[in-house]
C-alpha positions in Angstrom: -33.6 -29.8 55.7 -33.3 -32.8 57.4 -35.6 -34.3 60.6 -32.2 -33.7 63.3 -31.7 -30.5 62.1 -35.3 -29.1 62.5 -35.3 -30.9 66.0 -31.8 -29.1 66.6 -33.0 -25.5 65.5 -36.3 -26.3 67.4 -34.6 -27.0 70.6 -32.2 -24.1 70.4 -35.7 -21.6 70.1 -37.0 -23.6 73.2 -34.3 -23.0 75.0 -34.2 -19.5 74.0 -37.5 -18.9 74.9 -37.3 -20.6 78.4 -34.0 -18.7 79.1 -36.2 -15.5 78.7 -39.2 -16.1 80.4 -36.8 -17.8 83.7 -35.1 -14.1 83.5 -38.6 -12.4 83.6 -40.6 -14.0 86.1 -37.8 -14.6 88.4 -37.1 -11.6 89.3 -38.8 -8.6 90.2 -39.3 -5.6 87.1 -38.7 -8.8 84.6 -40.9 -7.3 82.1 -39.4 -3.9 82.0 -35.7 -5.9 82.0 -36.8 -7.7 78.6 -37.8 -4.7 77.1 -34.2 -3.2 77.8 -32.5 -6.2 76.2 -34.2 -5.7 73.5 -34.2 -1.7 73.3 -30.2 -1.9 74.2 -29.1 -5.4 73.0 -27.4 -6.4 76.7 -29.2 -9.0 77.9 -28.4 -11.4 80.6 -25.8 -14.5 80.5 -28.2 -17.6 80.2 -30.2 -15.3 77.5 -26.6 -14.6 75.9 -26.0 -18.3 75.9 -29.0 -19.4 74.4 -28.8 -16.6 71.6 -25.2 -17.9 70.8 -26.4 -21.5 70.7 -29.3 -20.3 68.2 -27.0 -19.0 66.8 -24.4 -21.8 66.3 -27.1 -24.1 65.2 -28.8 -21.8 62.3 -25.2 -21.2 61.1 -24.7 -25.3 60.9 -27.7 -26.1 58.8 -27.2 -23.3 56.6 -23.7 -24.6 56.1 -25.2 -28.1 55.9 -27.5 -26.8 53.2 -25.1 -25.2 51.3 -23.0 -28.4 50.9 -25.9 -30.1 49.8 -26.2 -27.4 46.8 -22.8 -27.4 45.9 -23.3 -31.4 45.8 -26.3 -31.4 43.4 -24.8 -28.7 41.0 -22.2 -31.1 40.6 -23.5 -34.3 39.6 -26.6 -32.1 37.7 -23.9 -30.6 35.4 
């Protein structure tokens, strides 16, 4: 795995994480709000966002990866 791509997967958790703790402590019952995301799998659109963009990103590298494998079978055989 390259440097940018850890950075890029790194960022995308960040966000995550901030997305969910700016829905908890910004409103009132945020706590018992998280725990229904989780127990029901609706959660809010910036949490939706930031999931997606996880995501995206963990679906790149592991394409990236893949290339990479494809690449070194080649020129190994």
């Amino acid at each position: 795995m390259e440097a940018s791509q850890a950075d890029q997967i790194r960022k995308a958790i960040e966000s995550l994480i901030d997305a969910k703790l700016l829905d908890a402590l910004s409103k009132p019952g945020g706590l018992d709000r998280l725990l229904a995301y989780r127990a029901t799998g609706v959660a809010p659109f910036g949490v939706r966002m930031a999931q997606r963009k996880l995501t995206d990103v963990l679906q790149q590298t592991a394409s990236h990866q893949g290339e990479h494998q494809d690449e070194y079978a080649t020129h190994a055989a």
